[in-house]
C-alpha positions as CSV (number, residue, x, y, z in Angstrom):
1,X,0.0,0.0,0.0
2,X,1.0,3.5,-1.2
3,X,0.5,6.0,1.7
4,X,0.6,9.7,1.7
5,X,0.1,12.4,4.3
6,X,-0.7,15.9,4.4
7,X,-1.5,18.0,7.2
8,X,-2.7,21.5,8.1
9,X,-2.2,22.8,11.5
10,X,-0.9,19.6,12.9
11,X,2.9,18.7,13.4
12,X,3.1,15.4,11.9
13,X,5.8,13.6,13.6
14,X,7.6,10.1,12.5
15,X,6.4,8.4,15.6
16,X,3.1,8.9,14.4
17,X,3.3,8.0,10.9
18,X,5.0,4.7,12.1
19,X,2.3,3.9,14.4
20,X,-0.2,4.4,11.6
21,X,1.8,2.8,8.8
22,X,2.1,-0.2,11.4
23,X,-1.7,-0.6,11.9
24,X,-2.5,0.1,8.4
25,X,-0.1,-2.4,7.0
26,X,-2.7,-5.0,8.9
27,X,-5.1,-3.9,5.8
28,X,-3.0,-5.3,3.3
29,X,-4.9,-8.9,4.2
30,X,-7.6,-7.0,2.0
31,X,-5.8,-5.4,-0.5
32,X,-3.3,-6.0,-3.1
33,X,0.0,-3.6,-3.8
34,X,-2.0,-0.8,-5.6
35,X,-3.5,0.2,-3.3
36,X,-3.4,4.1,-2.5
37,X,-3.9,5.5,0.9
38,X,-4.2,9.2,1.5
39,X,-3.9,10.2,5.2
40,X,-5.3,14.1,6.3
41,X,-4.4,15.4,10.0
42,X,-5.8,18.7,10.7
43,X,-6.1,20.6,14.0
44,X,-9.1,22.7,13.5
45,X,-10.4,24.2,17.3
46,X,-8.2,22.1,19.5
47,X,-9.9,19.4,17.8
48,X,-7.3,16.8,16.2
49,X,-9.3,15.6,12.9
50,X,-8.0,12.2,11.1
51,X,-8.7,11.6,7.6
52,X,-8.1,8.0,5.9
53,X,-9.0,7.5,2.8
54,X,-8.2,4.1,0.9
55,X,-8.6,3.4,-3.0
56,X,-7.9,0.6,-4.8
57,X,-9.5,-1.3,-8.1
58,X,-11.9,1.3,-8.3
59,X,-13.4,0.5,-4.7
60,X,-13.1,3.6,-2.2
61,X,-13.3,3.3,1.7
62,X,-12.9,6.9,4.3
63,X,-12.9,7.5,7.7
64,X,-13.4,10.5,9.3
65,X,-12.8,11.4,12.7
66,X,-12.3,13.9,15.3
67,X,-11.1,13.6,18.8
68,X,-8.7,15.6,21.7
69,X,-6.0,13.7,20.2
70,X,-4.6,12.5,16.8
71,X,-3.2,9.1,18.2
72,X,-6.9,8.3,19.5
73,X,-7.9,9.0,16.0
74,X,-6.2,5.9,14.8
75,X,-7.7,3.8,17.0
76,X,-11.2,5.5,15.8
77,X,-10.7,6.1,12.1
78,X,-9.5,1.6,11.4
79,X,-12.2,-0.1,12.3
80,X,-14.6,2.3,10.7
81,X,-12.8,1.4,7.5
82,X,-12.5,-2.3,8.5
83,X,-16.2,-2.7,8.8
84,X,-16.9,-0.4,5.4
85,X,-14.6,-3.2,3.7
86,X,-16.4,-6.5,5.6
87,X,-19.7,-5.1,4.9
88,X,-18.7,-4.4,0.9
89,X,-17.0,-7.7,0.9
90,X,-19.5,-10.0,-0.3
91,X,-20.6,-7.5,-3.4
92,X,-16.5,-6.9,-4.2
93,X,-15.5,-9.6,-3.5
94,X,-13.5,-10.2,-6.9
95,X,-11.8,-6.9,-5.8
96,X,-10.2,-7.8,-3.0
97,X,-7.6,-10.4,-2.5
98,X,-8.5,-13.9,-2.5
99,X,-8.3,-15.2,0.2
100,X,-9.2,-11.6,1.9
101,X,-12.0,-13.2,3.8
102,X,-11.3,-16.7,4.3
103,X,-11.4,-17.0,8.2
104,X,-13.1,-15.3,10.9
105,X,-10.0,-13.1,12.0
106,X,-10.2,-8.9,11.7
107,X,-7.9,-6.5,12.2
108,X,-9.8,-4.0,14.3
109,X,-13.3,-5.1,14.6
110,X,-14.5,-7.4,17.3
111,X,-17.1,-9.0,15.3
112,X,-18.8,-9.6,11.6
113,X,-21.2,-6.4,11.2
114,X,-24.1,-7.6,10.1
115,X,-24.8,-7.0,6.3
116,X,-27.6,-4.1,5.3
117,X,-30.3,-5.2,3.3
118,X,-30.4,-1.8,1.2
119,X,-32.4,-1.1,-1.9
120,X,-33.9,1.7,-4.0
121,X,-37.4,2.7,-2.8
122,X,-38.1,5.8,-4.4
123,X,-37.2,7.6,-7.6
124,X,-37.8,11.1,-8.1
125,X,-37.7,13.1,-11.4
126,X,-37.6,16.8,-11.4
127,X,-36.7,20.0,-14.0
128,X,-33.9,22.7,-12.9
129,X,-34.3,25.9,-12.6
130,X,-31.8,28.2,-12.9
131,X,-31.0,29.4,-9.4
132,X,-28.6,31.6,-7.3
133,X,-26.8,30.0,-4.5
134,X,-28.5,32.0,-1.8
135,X,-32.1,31.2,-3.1
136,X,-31.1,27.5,-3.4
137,X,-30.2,27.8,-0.2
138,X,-33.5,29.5,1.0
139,X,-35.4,26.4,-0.9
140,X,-33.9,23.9,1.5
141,X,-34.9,25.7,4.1
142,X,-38.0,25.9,3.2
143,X,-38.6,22.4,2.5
144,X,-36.5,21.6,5.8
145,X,-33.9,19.0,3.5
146,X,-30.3,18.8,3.8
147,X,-29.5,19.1,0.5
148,X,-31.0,20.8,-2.7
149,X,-29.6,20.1,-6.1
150,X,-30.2,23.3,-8.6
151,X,-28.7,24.8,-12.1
152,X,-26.7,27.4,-11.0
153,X,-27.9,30.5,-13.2
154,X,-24.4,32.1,-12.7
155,X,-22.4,29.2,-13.9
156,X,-25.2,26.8,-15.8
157,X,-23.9,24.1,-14.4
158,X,-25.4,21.5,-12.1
159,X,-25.0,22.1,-8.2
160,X,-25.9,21.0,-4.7
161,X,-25.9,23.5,-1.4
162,X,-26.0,21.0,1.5
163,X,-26.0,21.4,5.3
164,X,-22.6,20.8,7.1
165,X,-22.4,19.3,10.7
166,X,-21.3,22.7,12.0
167,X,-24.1,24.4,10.9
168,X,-22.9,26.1,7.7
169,X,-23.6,25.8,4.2
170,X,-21.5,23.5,1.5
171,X,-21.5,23.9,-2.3
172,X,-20.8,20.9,-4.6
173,X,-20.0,21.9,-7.9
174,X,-20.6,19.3,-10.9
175,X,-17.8,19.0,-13.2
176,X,-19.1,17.2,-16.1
């Protein structure tokens, strides 16, 4: 596995990214040598946040975490991914190495999660207006949803304003 760091307000030290290498490199019962892991440490609030972020064979697995302290993070951000990987395993299976699941043994979790039943339940069709940012904004609002996707009458170009856990606003911008 390829790993790479980055960090804003956070000293990243070597005793760190050999801890994390260590416990990451227990992933590589999943995943073959192309594997690409991008590590993110940010200190945002006297908040430590940890970022992990795995790709490999088109499959994509993140953590996200946030915590008093970035070696805590570790032990919060693996078995997140861990279960992402268990629970996709059965779907991707011809993904992941071959004998990634023979056995009961994990790395971080305790026990097999148990698979989600999910399916699509609804299908909704709708025309976009063109709309400014702020009035898209006002929309979900006033229909009370997290997100709202509009055509963005200043760029023409599909968007989505969505609510973020601290209360502000997000913009996605869709490239196509």
């Amino acid at each position: 596995m390829k790993i790479t760091y980055t960090s804003k307000n956070y000293d990243l030290t070597d005793k760190f990214k050999d801890i994390l290498e260590k416990k990451l490199n227990k992933l590589e019962k999943y995943f073959d040598a192309n594997a690409q892991v991008k590590v993110n440490c940010i200190n945002q609030a006297k908040q430590d946040k940890l970022e992990i972020t795995i790709n490999c064979k088109g499959m994509f697995f993140r953590s996200e975490v946030l915590s008093d302290n970035m070696y805590n993070n570790i032990d919060l951000a693996l078995p997140k991914i861990e279960k992402q990987i268990v629970k996709q395993g059965s779907k991707l299976k011809s993904k992941f190495k071959k004998d990634a699941f023979v056995g009961a043994d994990f790395m971080f979790l305790e026990e097999k999660p148990e698979p989600e039943t999910s399916k699509l339940v609804k299908r909704k069709k709708f025309e976009l207006d063109p709309l400014t940012v702020d009035d898209a904004e006002m929309y979900m609002e006033a229909l009370d949803h997290n997100f709202y996707i509009f055509l963005n009458a200043e760029t023409g170009k599909v968007n989505v304003v969505y609510k973020r856990n601290d209360r502000n606003y997000g913009l996605i911008e869709v490239e196509y």
